[in-house]
ROVO-731846 format. One record per residue: x, z, y of N, C-alpha, C in turn; residue in three letters. Coordinates in steps of 0.1 Angstrom, whole numbers, always signed. Atoms other than C-alpha are relative to their C-alpha. Layout:
BEGIN
R, X, Z, Y, X, Z, Y, X, Z, Y, ala
...
END
This chain:
BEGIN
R, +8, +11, -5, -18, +241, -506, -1, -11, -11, unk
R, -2, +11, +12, -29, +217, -533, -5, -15, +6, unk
R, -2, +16, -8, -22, +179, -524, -7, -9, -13, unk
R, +9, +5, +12, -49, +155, -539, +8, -11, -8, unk
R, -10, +9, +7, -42, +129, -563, +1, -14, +7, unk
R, +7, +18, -10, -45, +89, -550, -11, +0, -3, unk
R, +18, +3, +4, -79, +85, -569, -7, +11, +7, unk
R, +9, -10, -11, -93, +116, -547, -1, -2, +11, unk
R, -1, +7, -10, -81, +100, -518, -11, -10, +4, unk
R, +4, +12, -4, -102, +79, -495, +3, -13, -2, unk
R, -7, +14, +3, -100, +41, -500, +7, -5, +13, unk
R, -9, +5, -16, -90, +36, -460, +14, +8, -2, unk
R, -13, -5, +0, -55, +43, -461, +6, +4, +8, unk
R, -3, -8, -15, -56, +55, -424, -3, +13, -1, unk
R, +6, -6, +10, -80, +79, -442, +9, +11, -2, unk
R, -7, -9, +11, -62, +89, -468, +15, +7, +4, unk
R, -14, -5, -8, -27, +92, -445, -2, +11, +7, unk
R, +6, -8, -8, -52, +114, -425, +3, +13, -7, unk
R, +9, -9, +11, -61, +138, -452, +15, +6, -8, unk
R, -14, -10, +7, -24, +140, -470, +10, +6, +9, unk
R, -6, -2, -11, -9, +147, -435, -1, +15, +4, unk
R, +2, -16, -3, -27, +178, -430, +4, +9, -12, unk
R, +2, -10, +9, -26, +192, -464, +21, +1, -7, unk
R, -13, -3, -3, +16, +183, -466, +7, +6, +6, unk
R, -7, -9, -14, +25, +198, -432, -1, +14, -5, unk
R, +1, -14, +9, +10, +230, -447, +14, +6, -5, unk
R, -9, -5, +14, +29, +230, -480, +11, -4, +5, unk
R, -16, +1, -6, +62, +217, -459, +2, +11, +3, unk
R, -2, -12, -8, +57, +249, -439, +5, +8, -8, unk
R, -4, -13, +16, +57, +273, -472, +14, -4, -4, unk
R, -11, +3, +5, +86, +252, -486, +13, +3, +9, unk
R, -10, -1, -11, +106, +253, -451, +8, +22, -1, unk
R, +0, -15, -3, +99, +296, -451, +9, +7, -12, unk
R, -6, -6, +15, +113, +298, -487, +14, -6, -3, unk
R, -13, +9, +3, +139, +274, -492, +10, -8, +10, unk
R, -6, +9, -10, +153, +261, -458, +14, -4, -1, unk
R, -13, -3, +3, +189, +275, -462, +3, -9, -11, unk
R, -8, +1, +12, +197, +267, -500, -1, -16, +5, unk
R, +2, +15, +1, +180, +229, -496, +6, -9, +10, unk
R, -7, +0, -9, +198, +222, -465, +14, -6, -4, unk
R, -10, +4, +9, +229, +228, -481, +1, -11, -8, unk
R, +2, +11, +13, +218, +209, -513, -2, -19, +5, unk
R, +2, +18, -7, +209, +175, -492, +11, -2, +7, unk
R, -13, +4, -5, +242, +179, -473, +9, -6, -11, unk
R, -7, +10, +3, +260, +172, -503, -2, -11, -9, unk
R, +10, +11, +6, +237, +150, -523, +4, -17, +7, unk
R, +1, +7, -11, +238, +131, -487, +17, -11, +1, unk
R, -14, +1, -5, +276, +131, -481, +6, -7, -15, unk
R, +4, +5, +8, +276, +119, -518, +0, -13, -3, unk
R, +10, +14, +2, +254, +88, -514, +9, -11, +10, unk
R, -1, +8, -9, +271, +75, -485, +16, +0, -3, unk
R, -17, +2, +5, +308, +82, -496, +1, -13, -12, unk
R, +0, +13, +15, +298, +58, -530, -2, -15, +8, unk
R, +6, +22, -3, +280, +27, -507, +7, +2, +14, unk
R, -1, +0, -15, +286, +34, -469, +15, +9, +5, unk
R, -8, -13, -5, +326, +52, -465, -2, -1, +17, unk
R, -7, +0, -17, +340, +61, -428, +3, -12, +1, unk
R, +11, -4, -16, +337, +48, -400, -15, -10, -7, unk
R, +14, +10, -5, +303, +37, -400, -12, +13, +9, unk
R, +9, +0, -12, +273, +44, -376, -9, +11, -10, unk
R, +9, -6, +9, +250, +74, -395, -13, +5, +13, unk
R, +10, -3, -5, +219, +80, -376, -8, +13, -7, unk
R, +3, -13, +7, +204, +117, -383, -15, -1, +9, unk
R, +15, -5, -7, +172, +136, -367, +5, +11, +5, unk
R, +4, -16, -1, +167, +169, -349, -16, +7, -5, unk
R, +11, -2, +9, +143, +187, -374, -7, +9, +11, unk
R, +13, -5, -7, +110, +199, -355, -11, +2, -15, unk
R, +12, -1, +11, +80, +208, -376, +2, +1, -16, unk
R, -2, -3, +13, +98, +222, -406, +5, -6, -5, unk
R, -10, +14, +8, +117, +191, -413, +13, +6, -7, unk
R, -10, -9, +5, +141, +199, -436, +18, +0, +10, unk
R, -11, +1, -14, +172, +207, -415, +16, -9, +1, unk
R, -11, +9, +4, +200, +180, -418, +12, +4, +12, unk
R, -16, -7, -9, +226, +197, -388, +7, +6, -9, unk
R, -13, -2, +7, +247, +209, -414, +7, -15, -7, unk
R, -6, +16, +4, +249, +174, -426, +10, -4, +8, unk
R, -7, +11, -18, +257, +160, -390, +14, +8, +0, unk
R, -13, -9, -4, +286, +188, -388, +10, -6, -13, unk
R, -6, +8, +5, +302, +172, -417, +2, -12, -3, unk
R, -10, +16, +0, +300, +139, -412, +8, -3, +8, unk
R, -9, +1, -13, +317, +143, -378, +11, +3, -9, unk
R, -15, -3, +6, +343, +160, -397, +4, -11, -10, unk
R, -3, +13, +7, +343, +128, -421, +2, -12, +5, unk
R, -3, +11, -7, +350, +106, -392, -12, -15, -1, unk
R, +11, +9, +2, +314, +93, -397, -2, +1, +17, unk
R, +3, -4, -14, +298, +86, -359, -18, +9, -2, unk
R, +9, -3, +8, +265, +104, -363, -8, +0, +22, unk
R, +11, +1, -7, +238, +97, -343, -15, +7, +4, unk
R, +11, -6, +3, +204, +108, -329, -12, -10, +6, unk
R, +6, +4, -7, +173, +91, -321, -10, +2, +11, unk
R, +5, -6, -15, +154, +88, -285, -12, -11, +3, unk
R, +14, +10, +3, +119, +75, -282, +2, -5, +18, unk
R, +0, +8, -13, +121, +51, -250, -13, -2, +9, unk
R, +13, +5, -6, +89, +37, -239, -10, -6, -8, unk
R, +8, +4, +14, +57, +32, -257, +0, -2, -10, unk
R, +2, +2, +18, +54, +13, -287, +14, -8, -2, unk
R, -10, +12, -3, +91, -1, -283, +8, +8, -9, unk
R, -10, -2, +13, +117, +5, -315, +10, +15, +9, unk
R, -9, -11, -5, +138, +40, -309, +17, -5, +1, unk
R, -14, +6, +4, +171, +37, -298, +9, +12, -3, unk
R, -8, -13, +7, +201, +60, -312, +9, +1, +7, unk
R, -15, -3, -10, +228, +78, -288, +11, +13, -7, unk
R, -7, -5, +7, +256, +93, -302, +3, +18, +2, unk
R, -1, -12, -2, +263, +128, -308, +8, +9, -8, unk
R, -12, -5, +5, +290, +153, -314, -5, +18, -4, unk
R, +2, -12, -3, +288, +190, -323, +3, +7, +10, unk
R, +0, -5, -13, +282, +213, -292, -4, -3, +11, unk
R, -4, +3, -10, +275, +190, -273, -17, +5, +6, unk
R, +10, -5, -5, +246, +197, -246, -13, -9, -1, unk
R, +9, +8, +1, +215, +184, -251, -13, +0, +5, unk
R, +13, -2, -6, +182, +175, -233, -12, -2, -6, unk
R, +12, +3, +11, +145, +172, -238, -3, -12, +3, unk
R, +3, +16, +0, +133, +140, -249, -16, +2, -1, unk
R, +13, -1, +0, +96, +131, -257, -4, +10, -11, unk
R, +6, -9, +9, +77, +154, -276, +4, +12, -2, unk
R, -10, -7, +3, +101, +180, -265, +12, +2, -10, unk
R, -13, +2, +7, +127, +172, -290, +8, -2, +6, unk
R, -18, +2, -8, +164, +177, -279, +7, -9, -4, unk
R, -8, +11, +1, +182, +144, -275, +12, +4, +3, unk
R, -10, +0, -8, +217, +137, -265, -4, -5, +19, unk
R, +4, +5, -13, +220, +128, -228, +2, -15, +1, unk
R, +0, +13, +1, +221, +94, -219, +11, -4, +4, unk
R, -12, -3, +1, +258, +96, -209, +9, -1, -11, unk
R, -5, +1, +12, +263, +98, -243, +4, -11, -7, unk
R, -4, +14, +5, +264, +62, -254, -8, -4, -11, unk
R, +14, +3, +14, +240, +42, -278, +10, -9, -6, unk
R, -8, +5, +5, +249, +26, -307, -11, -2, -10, unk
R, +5, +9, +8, +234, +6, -335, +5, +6, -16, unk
R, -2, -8, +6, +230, +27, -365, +4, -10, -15, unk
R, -3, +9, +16, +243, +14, -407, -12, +8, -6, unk
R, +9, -10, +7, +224, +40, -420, -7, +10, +8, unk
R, +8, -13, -9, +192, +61, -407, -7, +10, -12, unk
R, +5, -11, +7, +181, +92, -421, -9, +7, +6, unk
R, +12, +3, -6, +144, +95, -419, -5, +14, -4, unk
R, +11, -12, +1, +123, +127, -416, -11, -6, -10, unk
R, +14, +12, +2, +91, +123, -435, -9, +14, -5, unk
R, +6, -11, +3, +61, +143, -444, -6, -1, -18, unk
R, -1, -1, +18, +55, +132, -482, +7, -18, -5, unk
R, -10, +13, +9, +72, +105, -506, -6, -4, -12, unk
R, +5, +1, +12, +63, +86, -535, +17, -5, -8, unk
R, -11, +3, +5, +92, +72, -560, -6, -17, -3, unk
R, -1, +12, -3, +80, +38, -553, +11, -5, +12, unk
R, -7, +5, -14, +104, +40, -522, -7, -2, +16, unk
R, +5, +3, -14, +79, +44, -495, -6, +16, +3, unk
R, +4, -8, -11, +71, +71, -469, -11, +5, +3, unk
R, +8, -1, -15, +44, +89, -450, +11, +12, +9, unk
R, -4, -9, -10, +55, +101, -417, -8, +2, +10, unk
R, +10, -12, -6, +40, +119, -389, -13, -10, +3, unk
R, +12, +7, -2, +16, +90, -379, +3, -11, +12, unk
R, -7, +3, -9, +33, +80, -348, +6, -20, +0, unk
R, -5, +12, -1, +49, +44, -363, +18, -4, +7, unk
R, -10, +0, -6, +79, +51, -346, +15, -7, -4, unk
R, -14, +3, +12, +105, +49, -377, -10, -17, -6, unk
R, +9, +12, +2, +81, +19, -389, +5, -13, +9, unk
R, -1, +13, -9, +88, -5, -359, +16, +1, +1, unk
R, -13, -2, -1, +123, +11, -354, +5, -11, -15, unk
R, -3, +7, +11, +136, -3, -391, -5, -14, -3, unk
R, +3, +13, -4, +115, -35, -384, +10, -11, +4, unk
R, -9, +7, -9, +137, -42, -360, +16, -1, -5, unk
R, -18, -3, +2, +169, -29, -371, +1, -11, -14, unk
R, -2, +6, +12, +163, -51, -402, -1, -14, +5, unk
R, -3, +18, -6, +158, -85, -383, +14, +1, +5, unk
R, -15, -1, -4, +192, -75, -370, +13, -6, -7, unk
R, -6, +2, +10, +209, -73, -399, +1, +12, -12, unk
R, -2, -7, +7, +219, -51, -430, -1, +14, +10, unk
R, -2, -15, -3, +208, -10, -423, -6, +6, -12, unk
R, +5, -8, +11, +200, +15, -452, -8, +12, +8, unk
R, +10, -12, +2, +171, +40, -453, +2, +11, -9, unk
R, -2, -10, +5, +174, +73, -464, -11, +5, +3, unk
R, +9, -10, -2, +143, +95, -466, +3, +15, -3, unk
R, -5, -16, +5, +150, +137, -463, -14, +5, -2, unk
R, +12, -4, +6, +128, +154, -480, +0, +13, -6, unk
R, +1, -11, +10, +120, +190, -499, -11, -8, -14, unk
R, +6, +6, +12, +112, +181, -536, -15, +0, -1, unk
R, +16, +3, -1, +79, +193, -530, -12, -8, +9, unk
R, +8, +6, -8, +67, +171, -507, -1, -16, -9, unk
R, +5, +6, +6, +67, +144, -534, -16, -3, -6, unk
R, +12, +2, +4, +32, +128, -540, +1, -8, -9, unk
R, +0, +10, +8, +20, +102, -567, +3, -13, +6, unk
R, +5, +18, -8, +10, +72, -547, +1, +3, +21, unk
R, +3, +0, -17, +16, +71, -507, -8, -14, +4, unk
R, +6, +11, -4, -11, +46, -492, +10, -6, +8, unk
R, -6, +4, -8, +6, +19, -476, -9, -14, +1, unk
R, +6, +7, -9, -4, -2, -448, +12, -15, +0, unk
R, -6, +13, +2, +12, -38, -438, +15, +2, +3, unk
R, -11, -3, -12, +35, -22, -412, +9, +7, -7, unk
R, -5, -11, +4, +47, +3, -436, +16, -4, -5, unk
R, -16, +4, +8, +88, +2, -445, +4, +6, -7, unk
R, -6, -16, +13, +101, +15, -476, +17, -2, +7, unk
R, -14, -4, +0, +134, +31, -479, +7, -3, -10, unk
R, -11, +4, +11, +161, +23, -496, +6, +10, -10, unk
R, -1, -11, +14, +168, +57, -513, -8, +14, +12, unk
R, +7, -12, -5, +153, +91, -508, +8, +13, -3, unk
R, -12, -14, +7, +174, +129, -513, -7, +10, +3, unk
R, +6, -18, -4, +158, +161, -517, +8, +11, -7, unk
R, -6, -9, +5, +173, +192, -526, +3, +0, -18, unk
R, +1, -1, +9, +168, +182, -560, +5, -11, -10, unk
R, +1, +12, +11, +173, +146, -571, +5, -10, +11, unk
R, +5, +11, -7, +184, +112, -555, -5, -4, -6, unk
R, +10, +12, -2, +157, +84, -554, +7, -11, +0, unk
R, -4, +17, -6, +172, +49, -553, +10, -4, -7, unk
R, +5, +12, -11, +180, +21, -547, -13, -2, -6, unk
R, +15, +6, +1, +146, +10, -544, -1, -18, +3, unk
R, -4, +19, -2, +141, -31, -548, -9, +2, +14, unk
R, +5, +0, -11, +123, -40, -518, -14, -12, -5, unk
R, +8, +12, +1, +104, -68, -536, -9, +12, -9, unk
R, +6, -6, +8, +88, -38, -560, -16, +3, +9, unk
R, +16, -5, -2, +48, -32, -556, -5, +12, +5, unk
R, +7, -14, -1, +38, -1, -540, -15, +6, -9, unk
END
């Protein structure tokens, strides 16, 4: 699937998020069918890595459960538990309101949340993540994101950042790198990005998309 350039792109950048959304998800799919396993691995320790140099034990790590090809970060979560990290998952609440994160252990049982995604139960206990680690469906090396379209991680990191100090991590397969990601007002970069191949970051926050 060939992903266009920015100058092919529409000038609306709802558009153009439209347009690299579909032709991404694709080429995630092919990347997922070919490389799930090895890249997996490879971002576990890239991951475990990045957060041992800025972020050691105990702190709060917020993960995903990968749906739609996402690259699969539960081998991660299985070692950070064992690194006495707490690792987290996030759980979409109520409309347009910031996600919140409840903690979670290997084995443990888990229910459906929105969009059928398997959360923890709510028994589990919420907790206020240091670092979230963000699905996404392409990347630029400016430090910024597109994800599914939703806003979800967008309002979430908003918030978590009027809070106080949280790092962004974007997971990624190398190929899902584009030139330019359109970005809108709302849009939050990350603070580093890891793909099977390379980290990304630190990204300044004051830099130009």
């Amino acid at each position: 699937m060939d992903i266009p350039f920015s100058e092919d792109l529409p000038e609306d950048p709802r558009e153009a998020k439209r347009l690299l959304r579909r032709n991404l998800r694709a080429a995630r799919a092919v990347m997922a069918h070919a490389a799930a396993p090895v890249a997996a691995r490879k971002v576990r320790d890239r991951v475990l890595a990045l957060l041992a140099a800025h972020f050691p034990p105990p702190k709060c790590v917020a993960a995903y459960w990968p749906t739609s090809h996402e690259l699969d970060v539960r081998p991660l979560m299985a070692s950070l538990v064992e690194r006495h990290y707490t690792v987290l998952l996030p759980v979409v609440t109520v409309g347009a309101a910031p996600l919140c994160f409840r903690r979670w252990q290997p084995g443990m049982k888990l229910v459906e949340g929105a969009h059928g995604i398997p959360v923890p139960p709510p028994e589990s206990g919420e907790a206020r993540p240091d670092v979230v680690l963000l699905p996404l469906v392409g990347f630029d090396r400016h430090g910024y994101r597109l994800g599914q379209g939703g806003g979800h991680y967008d309002r979430t990191l908003a918030a978590l950042r009027q809070q106080g100090p949280v790092a962004a991590i974007g997971i990624a397969y190398a190929g899902q790198e584009i030139d330019r990601v359109p970005v809108e007002p709302h849009d939050q970069p990350l603070d580093w990005i890891v793909t099977e191949a390379m980290t990304f970051g630190p990204f300044s926050r004051l830099e130009s998309p």
